[in-house]
ZAVORO-598886 format. One record per residue: residue number from 1; residue in three letters; x, y, z of N, C-alpha, C in turn. Coordinates in pm, 1 decimal. Atoms other than C-alpha are relative to their C-alpha. Layout:
BEGIN
[NUM; ALA; [X; Y; Z]; [X; Y; Z]; [X; Y; Z]]
...
This chain:
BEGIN
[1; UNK; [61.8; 121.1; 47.8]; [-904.2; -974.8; 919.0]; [95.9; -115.2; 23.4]]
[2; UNK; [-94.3; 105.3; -62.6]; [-749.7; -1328.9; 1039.0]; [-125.8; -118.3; -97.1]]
[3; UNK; [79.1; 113.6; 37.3]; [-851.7; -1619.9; 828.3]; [68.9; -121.3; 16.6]]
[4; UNK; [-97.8; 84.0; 22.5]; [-750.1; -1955.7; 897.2]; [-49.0; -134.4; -50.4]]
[5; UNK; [46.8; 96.0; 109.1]; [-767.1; -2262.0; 732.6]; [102.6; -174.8; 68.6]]
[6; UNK; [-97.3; 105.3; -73.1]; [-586.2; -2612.0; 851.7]; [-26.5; -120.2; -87.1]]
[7; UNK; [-39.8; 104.7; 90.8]; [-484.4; -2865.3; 602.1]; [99.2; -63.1; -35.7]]
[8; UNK; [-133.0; 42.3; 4.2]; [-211.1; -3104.4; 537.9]; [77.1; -20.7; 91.0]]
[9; UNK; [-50.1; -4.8; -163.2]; [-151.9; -3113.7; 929.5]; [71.7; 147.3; 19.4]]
[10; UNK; [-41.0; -172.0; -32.0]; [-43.4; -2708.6; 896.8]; [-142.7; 85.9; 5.0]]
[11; UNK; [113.2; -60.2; -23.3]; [-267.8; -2479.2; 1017.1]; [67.0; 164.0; -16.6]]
[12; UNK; [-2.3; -158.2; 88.7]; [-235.7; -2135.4; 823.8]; [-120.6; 87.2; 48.8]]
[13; UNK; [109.1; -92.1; -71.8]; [-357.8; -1787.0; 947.9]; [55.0; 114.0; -107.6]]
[14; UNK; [-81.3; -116.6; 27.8]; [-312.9; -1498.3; 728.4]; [-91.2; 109.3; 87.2]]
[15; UNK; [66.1; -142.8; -76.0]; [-350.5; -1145.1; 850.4]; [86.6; 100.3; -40.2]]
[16; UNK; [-32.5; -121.2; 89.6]; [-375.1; -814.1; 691.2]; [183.4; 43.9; 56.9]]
[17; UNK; [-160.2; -17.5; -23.1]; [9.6; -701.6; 659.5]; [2.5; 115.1; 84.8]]
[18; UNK; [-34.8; -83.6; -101.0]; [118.3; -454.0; 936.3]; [164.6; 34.9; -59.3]]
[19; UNK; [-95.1; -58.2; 23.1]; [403.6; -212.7; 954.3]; [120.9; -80.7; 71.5]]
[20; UNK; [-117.0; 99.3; -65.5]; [599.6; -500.1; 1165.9]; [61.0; -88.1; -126.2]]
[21; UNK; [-26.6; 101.0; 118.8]; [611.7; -733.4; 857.8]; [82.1; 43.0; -73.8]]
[22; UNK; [-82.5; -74.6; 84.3]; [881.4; -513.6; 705.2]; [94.0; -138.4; -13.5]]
[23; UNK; [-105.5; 126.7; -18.0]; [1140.1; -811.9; 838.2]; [-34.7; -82.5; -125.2]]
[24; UNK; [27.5; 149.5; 98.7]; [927.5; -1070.0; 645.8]; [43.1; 62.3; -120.9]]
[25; UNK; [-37.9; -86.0; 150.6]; [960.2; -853.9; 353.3]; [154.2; 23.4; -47.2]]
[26; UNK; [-113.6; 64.6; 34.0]; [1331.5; -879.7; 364.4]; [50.7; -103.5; -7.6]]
[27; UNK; [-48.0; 134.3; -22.3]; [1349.1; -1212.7; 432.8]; [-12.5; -52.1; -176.6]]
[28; UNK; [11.6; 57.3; 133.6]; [1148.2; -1295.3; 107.6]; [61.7; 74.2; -77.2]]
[29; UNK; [-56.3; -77.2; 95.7]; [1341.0; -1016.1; -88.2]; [140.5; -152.9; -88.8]]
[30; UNK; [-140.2; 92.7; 0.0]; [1652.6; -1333.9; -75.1]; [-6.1; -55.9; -168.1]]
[31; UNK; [-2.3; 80.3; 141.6]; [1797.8; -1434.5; -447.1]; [-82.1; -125.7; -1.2]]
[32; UNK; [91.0; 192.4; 42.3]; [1638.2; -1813.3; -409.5]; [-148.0; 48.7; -33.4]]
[33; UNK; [146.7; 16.2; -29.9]; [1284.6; -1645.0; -352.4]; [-72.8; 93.9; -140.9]]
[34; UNK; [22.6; -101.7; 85.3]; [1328.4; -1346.5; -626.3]; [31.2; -57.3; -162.5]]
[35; UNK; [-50.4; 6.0; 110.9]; [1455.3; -1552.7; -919.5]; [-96.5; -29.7; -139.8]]
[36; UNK; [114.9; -11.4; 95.0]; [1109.3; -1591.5; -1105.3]; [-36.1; 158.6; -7.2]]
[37; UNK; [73.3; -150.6; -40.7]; [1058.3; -1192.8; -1014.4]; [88.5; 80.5; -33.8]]
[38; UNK; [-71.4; -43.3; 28.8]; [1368.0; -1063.6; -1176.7]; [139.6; 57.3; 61.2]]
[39; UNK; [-118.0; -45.8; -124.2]; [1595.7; -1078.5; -868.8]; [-28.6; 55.0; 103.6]]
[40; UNK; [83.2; -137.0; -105.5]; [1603.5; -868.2; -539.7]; [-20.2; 112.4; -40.3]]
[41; UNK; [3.2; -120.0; 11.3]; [1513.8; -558.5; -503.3]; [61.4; 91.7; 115.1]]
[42; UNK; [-16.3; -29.6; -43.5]; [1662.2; -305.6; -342.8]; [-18.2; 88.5; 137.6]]
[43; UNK; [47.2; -67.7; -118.8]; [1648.6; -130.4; -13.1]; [-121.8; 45.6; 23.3]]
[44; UNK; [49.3; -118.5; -33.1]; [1474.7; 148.1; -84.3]; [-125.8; -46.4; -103.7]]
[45; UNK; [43.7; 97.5; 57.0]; [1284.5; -86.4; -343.5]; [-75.7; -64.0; 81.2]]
[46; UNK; [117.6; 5.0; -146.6]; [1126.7; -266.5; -27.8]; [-60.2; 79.5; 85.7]]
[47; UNK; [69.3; -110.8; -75.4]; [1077.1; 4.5; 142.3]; [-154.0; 79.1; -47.9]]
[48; UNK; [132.6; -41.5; 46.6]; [834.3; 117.8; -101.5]; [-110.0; -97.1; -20.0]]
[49; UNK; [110.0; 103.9; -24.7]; [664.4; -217.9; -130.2]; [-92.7; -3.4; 120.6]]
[50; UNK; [23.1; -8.2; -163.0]; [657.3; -216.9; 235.0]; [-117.4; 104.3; 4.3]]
[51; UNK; [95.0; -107.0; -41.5]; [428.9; 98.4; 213.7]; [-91.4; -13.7; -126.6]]
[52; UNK; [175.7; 59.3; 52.1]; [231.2; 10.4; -92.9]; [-84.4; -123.2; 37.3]]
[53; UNK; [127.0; 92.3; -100.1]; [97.8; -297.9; 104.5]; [-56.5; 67.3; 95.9]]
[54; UNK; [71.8; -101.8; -142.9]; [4.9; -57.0; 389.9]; [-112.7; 107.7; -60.0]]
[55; UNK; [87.5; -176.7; 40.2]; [-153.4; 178.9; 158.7]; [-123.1; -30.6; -93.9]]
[56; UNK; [95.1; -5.5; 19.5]; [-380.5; -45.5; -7.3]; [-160.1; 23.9; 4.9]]
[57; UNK; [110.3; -29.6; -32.9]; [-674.6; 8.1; 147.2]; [-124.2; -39.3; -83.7]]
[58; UNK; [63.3; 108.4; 86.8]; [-958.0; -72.6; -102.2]; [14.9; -38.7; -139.9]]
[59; UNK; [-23.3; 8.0; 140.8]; [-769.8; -141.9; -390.7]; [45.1; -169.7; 1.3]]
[60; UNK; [-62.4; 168.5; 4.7]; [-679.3; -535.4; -252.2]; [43.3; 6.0; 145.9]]
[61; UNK; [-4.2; 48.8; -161.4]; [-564.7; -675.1; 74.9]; [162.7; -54.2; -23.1]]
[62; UNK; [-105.0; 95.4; -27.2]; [-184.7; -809.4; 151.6]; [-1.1; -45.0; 114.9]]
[63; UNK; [-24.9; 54.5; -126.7]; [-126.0; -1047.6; 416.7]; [122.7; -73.7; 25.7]]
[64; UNK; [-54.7; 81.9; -65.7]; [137.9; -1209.4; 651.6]; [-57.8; -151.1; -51.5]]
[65; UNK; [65.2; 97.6; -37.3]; [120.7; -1562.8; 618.0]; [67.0; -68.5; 108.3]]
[66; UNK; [-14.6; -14.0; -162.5]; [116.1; -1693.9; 991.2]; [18.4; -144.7; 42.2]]
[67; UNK; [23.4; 176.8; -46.4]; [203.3; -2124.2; 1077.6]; [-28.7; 29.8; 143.4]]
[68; UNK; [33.6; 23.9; -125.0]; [4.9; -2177.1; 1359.3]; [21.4; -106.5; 61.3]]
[69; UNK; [17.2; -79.3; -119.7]; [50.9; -2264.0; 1697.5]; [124.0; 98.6; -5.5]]
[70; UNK; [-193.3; -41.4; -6.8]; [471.9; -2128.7; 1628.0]; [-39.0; 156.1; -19.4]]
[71; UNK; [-20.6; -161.9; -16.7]; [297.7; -1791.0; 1578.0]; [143.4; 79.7; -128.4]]
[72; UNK; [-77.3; -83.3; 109.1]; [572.2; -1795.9; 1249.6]; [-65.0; 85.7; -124.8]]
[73; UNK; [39.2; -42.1; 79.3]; [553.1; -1583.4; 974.3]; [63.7; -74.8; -102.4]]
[74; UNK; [-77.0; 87.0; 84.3]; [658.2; -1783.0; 661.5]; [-47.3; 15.5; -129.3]]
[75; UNK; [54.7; -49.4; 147.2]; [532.4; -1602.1; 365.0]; [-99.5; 106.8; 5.8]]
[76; UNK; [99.1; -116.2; 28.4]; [305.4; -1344.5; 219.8]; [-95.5; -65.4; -135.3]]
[77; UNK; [80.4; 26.7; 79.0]; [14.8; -1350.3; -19.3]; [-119.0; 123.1; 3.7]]
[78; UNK; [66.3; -137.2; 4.1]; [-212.2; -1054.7; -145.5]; [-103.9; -12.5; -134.5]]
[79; UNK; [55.4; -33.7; 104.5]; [-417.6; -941.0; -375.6]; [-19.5; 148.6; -57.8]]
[80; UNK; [-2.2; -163.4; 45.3]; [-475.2; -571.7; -554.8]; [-60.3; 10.5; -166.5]]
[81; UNK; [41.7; -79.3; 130.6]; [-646.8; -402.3; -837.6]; [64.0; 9.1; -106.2]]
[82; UNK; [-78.8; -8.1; 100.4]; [-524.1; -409.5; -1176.2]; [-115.2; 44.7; -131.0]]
[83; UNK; [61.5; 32.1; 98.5]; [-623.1; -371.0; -1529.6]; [54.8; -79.0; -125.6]]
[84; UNK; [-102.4; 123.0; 54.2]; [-561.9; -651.0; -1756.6]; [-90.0; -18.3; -134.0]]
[85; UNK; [86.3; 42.9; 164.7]; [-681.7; -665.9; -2170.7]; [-135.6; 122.3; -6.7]]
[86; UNK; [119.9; -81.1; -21.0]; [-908.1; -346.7; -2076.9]; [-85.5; -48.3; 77.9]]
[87; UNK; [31.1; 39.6; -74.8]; [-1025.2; -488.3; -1827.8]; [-12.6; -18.0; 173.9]]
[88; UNK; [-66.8; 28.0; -157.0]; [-1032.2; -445.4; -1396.2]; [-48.0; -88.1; 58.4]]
[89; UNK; [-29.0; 205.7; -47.5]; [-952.5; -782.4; -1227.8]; [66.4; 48.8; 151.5]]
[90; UNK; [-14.9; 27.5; -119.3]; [-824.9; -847.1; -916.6]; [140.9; -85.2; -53.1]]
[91; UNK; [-107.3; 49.9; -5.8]; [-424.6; -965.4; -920.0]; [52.4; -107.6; 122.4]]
[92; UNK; [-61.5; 48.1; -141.0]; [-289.1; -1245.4; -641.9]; [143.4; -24.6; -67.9]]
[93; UNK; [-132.5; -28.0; -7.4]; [65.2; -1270.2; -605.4]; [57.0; -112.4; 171.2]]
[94; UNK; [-56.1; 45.9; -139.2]; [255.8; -1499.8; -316.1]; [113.7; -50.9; -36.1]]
[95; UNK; [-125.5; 76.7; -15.2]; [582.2; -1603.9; -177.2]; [23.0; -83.7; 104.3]]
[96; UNK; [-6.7; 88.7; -132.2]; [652.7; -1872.4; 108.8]; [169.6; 3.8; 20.3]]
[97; UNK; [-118.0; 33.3; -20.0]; [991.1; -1894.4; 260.5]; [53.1; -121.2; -17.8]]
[98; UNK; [-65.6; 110.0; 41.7]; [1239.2; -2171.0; 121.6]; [-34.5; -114.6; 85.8]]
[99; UNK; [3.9; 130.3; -74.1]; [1225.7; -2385.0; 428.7]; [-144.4; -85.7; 48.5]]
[100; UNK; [166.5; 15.0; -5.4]; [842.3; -2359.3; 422.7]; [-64.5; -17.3; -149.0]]
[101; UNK; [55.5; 20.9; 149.9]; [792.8; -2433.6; 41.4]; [9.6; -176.6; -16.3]]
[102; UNK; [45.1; 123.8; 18.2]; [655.5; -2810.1; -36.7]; [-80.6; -51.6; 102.7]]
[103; UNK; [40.4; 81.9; -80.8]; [423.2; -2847.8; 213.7]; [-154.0; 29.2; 10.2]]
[104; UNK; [148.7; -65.6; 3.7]; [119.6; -2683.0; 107.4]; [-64.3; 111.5; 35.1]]
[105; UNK; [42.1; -119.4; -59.1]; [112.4; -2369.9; 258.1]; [-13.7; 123.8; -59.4]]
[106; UNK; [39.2; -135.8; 112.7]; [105.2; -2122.8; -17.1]; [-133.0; -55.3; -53.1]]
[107; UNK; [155.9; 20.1; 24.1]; [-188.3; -2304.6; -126.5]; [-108.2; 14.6; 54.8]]
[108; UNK; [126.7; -31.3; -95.4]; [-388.2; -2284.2; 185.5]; [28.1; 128.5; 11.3]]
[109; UNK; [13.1; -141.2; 34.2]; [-263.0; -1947.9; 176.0]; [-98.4; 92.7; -90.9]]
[110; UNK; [58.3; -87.1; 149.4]; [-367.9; -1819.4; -176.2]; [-151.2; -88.6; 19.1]]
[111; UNK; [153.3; 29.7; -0.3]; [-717.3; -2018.2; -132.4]; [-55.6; 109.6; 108.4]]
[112; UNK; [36.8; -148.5; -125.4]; [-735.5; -1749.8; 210.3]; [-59.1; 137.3; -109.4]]
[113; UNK; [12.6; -152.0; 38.2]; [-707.8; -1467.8; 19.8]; [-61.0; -12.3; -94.8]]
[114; UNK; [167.5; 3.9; 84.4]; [-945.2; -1588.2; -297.5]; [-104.6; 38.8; 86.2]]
[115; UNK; [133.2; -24.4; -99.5]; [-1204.5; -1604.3; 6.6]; [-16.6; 77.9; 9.5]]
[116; UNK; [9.7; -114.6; -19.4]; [-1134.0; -1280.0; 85.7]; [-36.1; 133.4; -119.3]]
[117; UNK; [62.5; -67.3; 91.7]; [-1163.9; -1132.5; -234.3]; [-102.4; -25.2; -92.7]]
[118; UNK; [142.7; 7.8; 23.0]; [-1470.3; -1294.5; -332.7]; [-65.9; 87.5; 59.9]]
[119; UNK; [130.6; -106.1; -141.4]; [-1648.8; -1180.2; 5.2]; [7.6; 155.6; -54.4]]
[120; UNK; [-6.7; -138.2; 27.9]; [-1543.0; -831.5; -142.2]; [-127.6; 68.5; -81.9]]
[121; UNK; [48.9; -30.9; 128.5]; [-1775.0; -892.2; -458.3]; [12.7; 113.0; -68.2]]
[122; UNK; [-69.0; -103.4; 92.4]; [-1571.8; -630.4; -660.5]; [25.2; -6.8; -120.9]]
[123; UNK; [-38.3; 62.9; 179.7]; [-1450.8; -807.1; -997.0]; [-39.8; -130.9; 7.3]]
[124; UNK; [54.7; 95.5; 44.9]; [-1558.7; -1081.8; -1156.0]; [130.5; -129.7; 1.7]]
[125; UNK; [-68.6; 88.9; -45.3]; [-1222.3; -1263.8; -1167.0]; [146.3; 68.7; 49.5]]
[126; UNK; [-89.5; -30.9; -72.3]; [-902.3; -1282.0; -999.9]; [102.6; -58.2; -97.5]]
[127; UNK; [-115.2; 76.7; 71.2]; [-560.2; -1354.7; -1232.0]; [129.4; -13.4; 32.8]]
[128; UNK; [-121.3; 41.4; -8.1]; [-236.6; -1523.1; -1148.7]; [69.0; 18.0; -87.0]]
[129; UNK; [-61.9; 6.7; 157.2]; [76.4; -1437.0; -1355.9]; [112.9; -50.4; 30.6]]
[130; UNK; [-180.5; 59.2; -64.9]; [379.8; -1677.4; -1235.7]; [82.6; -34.1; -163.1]]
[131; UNK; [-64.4; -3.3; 95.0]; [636.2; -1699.5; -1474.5]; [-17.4; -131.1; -28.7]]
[132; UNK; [23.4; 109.8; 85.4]; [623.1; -2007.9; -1734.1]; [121.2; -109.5; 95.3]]
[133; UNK; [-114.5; 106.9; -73.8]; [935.5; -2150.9; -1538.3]; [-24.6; -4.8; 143.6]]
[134; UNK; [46.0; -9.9; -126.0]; [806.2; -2106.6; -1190.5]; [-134.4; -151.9; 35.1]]
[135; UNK; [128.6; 82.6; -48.9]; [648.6; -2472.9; -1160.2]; [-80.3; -55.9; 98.9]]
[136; UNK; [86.4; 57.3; -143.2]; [529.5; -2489.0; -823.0]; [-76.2; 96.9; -4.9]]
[137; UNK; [145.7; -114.1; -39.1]; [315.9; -2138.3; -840.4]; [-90.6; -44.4; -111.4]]
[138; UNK; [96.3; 69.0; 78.5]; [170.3; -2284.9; -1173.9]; [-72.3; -113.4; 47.0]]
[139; UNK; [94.8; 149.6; -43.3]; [98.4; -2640.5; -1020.3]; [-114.5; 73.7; 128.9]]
[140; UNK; [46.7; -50.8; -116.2]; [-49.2; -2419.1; -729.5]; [-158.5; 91.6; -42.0]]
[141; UNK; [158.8; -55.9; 82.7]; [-293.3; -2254.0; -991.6]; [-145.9; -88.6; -49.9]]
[142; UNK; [6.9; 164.1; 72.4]; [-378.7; -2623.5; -1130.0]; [-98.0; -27.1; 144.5]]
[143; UNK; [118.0; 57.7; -143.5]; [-508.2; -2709.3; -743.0]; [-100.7; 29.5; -30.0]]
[144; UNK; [167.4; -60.6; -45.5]; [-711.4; -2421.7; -685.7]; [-98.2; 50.7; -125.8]]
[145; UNK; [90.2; -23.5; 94.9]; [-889.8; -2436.8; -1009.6]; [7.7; 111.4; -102.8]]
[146; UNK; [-67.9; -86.6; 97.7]; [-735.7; -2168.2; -1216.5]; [-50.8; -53.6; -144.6]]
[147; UNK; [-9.6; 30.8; 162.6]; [-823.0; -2168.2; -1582.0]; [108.9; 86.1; -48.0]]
[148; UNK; [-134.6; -58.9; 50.5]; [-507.2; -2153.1; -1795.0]; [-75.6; 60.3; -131.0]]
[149; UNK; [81.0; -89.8; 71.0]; [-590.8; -1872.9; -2005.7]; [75.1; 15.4; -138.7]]
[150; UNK; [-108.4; -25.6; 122.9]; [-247.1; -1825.0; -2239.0]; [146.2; 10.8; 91.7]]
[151; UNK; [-168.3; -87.4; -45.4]; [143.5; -1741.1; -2171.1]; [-5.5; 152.5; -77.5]]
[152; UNK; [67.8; -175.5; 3.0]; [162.0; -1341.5; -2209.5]; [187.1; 25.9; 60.2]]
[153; UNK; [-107.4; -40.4; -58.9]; [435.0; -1133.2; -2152.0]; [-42.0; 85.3; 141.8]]
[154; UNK; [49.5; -77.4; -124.1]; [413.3; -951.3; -1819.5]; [133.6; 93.6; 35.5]]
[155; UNK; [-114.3; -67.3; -64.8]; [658.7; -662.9; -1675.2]; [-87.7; -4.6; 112.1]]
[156; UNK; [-22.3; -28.1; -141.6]; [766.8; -704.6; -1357.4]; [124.9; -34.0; -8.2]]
[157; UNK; [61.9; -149.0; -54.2]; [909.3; -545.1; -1230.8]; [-6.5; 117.6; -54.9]]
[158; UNK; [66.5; -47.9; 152.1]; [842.4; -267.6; -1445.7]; [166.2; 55.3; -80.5]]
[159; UNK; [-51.3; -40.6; 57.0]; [1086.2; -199.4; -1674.7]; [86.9; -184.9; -85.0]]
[160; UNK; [-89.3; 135.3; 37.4]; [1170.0; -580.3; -1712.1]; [-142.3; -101.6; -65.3]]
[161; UNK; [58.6; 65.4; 48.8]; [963.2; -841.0; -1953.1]; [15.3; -118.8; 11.6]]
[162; UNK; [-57.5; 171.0; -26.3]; [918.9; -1178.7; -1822.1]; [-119.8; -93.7; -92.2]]
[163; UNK; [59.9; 57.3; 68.4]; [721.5; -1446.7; -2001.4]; [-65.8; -90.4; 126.1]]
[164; UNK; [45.9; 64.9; -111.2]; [441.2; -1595.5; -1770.2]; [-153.7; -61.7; -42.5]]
[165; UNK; [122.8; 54.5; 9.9]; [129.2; -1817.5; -1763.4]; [-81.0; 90.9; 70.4]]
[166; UNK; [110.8; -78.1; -103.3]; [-197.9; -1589.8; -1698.8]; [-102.4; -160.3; 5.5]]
[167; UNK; [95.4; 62.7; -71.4]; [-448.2; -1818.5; -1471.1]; [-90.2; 129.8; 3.4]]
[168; UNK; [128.9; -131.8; -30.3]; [-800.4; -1666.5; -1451.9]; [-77.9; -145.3; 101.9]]
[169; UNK; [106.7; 83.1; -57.3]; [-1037.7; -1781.2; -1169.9]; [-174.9; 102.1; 54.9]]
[170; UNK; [121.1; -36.9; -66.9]; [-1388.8; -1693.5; -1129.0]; [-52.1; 4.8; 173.0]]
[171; UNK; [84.0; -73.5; -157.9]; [-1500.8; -1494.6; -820.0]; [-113.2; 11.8; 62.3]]
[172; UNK; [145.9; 28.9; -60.8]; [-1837.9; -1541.0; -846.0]; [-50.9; -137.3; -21.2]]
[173; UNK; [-26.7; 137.6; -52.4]; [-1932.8; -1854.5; -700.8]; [-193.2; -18.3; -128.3]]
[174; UNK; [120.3; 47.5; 121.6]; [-2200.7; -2033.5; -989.5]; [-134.1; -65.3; 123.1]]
[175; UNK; [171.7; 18.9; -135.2]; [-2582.4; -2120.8; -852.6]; [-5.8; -122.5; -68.4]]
């Protein structure tokens, strides 16, 4: 699946994550990118990320995100199955690389992959959980219409308790 979208004079492509994207996946592992996420993780720590994005299949979608024409990769953005208050939802999650953060491209990103998990019609909504101090993925919830729902504690990664704003957005589009 290749969706692209062109706004802000950047023209964004994501596409389902492949076993090449391991690189990107170290790139974003870097202290600057991990410090809302409880730090890096280790090796063998990506490695397994690396293969639960490969292994979703229909439990959510991860993607590359792709600046077109440069053919770069300059972030990721996904989505996946969860259950949240007794409840199964749909989770998104993204990171953009440092030198590619302020320019809009996690946003045309993460609006990609809403699209995509609408078109799924699977759950009813989709929830963001960026940490309370993370104010560019919050202002990024704020765009795309997010209702702020509460602050909540959240582990991630699991064994660690961070304090984060849940966003909820409706998946099914109103008549």
């Amino acid at each position: 699946m290749k969706k692209i979208l062109e706004r802000s004079n950047h023209t964004i492509q994501i596409k389902r994550w492949e076993d090449k994207d391991i690189d990107l996946l170290f790139r974003i592992n870097a202290s600057e990118m991990m410090q809302h996420l409880g730090g890096p993780e280790s090796k063998e720590q990506i490695l397994n990320r690396h293969k639960r994005y490969l292994e979703l299949d229909d439990k959510g979608c991860m993607f590359s995100i792709i600046l077109l024409p440069e053919l770069e990769p300059v972030g990721s953005v996904g989505y996946w199955q969860t259950t949240w208050n007794d409840e199964k939802i749909y989770e998104i999650g993204w990171s953009v690389l440092p030198s590619y953060q302020g320019k809009g491209i996690a946003t045309i990103a993460v609006n990609l992959a809403i699209e995509a998990a609408s078109a799924e019609n699977k759950y009813t909504y989709i929830h963001a959980f960026p940490s309370i101090d993370n104010s560019a993925s919050n202002a990024i919830c704020r765009k795309l219409n997010f209702q702020f729902i509460s602050e909540c504690e959240f582990e991630y990664p699991p064994g660690n308790l961070m304090r984060c704003n849940n966003w909820r957005l409706n998946l099914i589009p109103s008549e």
